[in-house]
C-alpha positions in Angstrom: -17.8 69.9 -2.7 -18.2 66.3 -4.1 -20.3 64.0 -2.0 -21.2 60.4 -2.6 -23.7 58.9 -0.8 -24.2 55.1 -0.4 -27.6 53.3 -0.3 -28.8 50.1 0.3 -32.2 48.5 -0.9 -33.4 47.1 2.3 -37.0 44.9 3.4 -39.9 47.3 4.9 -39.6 46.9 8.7 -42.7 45.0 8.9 -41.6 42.3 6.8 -42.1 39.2 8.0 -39.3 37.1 7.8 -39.5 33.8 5.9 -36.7 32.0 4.4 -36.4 30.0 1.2 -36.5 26.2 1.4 -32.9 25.4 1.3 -32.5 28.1 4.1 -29.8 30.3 2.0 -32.0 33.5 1.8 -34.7 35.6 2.3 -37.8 34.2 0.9 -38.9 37.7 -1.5 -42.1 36.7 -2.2 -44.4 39.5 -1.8 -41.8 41.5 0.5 -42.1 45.3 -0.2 -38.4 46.9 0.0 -37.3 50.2 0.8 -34.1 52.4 0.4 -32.4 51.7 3.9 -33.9 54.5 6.5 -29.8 55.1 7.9 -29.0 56.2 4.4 -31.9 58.2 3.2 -33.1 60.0 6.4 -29.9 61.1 7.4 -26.6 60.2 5.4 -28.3 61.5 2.0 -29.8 64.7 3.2 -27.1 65.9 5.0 -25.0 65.6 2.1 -27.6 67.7 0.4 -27.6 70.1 2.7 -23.9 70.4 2.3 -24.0 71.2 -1.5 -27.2 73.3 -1.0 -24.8 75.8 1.4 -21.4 75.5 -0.2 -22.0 74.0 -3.7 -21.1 71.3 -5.6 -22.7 67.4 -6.1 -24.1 64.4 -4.4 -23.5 61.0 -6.3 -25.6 57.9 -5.3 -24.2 54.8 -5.3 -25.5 51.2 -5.1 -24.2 47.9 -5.6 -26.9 45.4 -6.7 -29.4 44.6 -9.8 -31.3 46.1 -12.5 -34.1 45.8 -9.6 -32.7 48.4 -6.8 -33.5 51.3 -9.4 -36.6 52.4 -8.0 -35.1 53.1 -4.9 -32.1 54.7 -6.4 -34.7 57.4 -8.2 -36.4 57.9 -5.2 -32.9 59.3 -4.1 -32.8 61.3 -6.8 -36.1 62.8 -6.3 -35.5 63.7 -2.9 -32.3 65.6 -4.5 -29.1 63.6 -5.8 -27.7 64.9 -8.7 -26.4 61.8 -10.3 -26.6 57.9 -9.3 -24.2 55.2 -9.9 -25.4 51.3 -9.9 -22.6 48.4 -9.8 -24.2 45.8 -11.6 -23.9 42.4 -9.1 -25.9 41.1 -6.5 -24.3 41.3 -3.1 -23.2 39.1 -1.3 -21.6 40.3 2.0 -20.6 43.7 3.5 -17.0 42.8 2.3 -17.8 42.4 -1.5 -20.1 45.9 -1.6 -17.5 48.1 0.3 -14.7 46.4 -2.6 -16.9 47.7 -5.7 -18.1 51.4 -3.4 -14.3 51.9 -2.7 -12.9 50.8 -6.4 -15.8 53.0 -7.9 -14.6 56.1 -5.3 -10.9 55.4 -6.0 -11.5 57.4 -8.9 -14.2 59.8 -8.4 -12.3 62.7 -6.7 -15.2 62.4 -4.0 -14.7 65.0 -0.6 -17.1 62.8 1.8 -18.4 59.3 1.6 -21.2 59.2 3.1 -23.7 56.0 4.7 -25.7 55.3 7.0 -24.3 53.9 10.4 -26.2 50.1 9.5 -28.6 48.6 7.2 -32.1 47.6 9.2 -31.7 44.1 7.5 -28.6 42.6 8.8 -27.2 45.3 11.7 -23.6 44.9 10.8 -22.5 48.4 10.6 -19.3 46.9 8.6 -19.1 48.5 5.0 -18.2 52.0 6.1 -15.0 51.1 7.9 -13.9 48.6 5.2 -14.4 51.4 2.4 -12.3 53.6 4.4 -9.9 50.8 4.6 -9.9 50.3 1.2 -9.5 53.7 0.7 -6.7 54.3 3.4 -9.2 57.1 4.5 -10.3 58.5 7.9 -13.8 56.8 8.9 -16.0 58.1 11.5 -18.9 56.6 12.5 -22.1 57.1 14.1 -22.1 60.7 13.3 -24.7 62.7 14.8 -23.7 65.9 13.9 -21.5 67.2 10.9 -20.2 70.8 10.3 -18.0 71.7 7.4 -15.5 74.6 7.3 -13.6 74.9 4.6 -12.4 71.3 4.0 -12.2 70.5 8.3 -15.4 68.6 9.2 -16.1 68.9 13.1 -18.2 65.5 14.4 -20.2 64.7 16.6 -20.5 60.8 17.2 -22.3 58.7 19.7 -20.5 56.7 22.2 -21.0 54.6 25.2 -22.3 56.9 27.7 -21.5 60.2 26.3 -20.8 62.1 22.3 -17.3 62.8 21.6 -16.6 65.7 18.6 -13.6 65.2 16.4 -12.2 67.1 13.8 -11.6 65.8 10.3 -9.8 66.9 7.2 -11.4 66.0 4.1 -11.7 63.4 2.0 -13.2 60.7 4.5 -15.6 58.3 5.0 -18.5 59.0 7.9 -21.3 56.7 8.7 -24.8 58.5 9.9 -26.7 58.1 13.0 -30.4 59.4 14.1 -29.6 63.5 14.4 -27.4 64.0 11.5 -30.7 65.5 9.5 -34.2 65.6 9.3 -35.8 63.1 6.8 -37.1 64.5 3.7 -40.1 63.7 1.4 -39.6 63.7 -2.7 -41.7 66.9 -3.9 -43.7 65.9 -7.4 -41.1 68.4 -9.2 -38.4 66.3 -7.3 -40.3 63.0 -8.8 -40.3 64.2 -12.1 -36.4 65.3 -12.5 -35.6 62.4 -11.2 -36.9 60.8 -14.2 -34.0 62.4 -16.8 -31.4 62.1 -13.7 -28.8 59.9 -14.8 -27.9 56.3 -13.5 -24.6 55.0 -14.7 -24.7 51.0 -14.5 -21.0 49.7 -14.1 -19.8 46.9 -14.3 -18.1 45.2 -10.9 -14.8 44.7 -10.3 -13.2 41.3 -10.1 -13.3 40.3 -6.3 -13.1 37.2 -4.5 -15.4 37.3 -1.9 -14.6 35.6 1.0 -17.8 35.8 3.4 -20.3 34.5 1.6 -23.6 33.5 3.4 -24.1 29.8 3.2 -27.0 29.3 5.2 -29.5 31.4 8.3 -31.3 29.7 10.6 -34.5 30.9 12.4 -34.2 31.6 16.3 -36.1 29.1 18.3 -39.4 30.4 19.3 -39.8 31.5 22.7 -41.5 29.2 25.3 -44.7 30.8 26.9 -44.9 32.5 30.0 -45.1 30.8 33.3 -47.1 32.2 35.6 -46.2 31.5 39.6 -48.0 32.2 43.0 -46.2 35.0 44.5 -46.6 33.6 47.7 -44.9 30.0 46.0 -41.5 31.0 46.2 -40.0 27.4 46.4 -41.6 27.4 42.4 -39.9 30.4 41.3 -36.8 28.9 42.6 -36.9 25.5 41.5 -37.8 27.2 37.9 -34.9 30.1 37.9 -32.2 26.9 39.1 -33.7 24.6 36.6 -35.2 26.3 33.6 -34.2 30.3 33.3 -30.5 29.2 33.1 -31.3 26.8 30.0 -32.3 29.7 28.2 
């Protein structure tokens, strides 16, 4: 079995967010990042405990800079065999699922794995465009995966209620909270991680076309109003003339 597992460098959840002067990105300054929790907590150790019961590898796979390695070995500590880093900074959801899916075109790979979102921007996007790409089944929101032979059977989370499908391999699954149980790099696991190789690729030619021009700030929310609960004609006048504003 051949797995490849995507990760994203994301900001720690407690980062506070403060944007750059022009208003076109994050401002990094003293921002600790993190791999994103989707991918490592449950998309990459579920694919290891895949190859730890039937064999085979899990490839890690990042698009960004010479920067995102750390959190690339820490993925290797916790167990990847291999790691593969497409040398470009990002610059939307559309221009990382182009150089994951020209990257898997060729790797021979059984499941794609990701996590269901990234903590930084929600978008849940890049699995279903890699699949696209790929003109492969995606399923997403997985919250349990079993494997037999080459059929997966998944559980995924919907409105109300889990549906369980059955897949044939190869295909792309994004994973939610209950796929697996987060792991913790061991010191050996720190120290092979060390000779693990990561390949750095260049990216393929792509014309992007989301690119982020510019984020703006919500506006900061007004303080509480607090109202006799015996002065109803207030709490009117305020839900008639301010709450609707909102």
């Amino acid at each position: 079995m051949k797995l490849l597992v995507c990760i994203s460098k994301t900001p720690d959840t407690t980062t506070k967010i403060v944007l750059t002067g022009d208003k076109s990105a994050l401002d990094t300054n003293g921002v600790q990042y993190i791999m994103n929790p989707y991918d490592e907590w449950y998309a990459l150790v579920r694919a290891l405990e895949i190859t730890e019961k039937a064999g085979g590898t899990v490839t890690l796979i990042n698009v960004g800079k010479a920067d995102n390695d750390a959190i690339i070995r820490k993925g290797l500590a916790i167990g990847a065999n291999d790691a593969v880093r497409v040398d470009i900074e990002p610059q939307s959801s559309l221009g990382v699922a182009k150089q994951i899916a020209e990257h898997a075109k060729t790797g021979g790979y059984d499941i794609i794995f990701l996590g269901k979102e990234t903590i930084d921007y929600n978008g849940a996007e890049v699995g279903g465009m890699i699949a696209e790409y790929l003109n492969l089944p995606f399923i997403s929101y997985a919250s349990k995966l079993e494997l037999d032979g080459n059929t997966a059977t998944i559980s995924r989370d919907i409105e109300g209620g889990v549906e369980v499908v059955e897949v044939a391999t190869p295909f792309v699954v994004s994973a939610a909270k209950g796929l697996a149980v987060q792991r913790i790099p061991n010191m050996r696991g720190i120290m092979t991680s060390k000779t693990k190789p990561i390949a750095v690729v260049p990216p393929a030619a792509f014309d992007d076309l989301a690119v982020t021009v510019r984020y703006e700030l919500p506006k900061e929310k007004s303080a509480v109003k607090m109202i006799d609960p015996n002065d109803m004609d207030e709490l009117v006048r305020l839900l008639h003339e301010e709450a609707k504003a909102i």
